[in-house]
N, C-alpha and C positions, 0 to 999 in steps of 0.2 A: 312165354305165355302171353297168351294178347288180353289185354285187357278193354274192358268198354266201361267210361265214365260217362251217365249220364247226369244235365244237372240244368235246372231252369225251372224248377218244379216249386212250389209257394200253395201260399192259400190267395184265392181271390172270390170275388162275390161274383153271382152269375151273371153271365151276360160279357163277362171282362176277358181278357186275354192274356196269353203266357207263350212264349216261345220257347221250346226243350233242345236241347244241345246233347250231342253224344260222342264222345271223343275214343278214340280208338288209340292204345300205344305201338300200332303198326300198321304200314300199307294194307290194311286187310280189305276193305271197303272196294277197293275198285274190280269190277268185274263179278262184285258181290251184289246180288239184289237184298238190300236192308229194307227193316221193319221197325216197326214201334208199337209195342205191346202194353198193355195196361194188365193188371191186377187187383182188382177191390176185395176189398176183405168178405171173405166167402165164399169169391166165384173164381172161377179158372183164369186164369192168364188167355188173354183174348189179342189175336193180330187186329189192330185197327189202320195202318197205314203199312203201306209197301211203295217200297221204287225199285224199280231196275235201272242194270247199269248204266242205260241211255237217259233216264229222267221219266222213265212212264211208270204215273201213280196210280195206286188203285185204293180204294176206303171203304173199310164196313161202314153198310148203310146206316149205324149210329151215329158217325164223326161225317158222311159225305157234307161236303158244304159250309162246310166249318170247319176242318181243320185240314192242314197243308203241307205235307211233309216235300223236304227237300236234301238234296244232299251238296258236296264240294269234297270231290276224291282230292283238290290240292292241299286241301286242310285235313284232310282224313276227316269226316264229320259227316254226321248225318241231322239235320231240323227236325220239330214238330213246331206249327204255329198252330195255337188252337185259340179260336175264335166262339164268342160267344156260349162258353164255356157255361154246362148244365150242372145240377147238382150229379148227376147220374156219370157224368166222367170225372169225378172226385175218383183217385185211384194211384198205385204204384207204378208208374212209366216207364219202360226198358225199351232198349234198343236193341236189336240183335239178327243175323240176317234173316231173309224168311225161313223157313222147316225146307230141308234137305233131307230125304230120306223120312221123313214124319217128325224133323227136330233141328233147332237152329244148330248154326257150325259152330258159333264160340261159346264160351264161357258169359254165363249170365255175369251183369255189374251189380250194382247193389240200387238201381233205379233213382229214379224219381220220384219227390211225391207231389199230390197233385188233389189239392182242399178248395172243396167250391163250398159257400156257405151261401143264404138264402138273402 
């Protein structure tokens, strides 16, 4: 069963920065286009970064400009560097690949969490 650990998530004050990490316990990542999802309490789980397998990112225009996703298929991992972090991307952080079919290919992890205070 493959699992996704994510982990890099904290509380910081706005404006600061966090790097998120997602580790994967199998080669699944390569040839896989990954994502990074958030979750706040009351709203839907929303894609906010994508890469495909060559390295082309794309970001909902909430996160454009400020955050950075990257990946390293020799480490199985997928980044989030988020920058200048707003009260408003205070949320639970997942990784998982983009929707196949209308829905990611693995098993959700148990996220990130991710506290912006004023």
């Amino acid at each position: 069963q493959v699992q996704l650990v994510e982990s890099g998530g904290g509380l910081v004050q706005s404006g600061e920065s966090l790097r998120l990490s997602c580790a994967a316990s199998g080669r699944i990542f390569r040839n896989n286009a990954m994502a990074w999802y958030r979750q706040a309490p009351g709203k839907q789980r929303e894609l906010v970064a994508r890469i495909g397998p060559f390295g082309t990112a794309n970001y909902a225009d909430s996160v454009r400009g400020r955050f950075t996703i990257s990946r390293d298929d020799v480490k199985n991992a997928v980044y989030l560097q988020m920058n200048s972090l707003k009260l408003e991307d205070a949320a639970v952080y997942y990784c998982n690949s983009v929707p196949v079919g209308g829905r990611p290919i693995f098993p959700w992890g148990q996220g990130t969490q991710v506290v912006v205070s004023s």
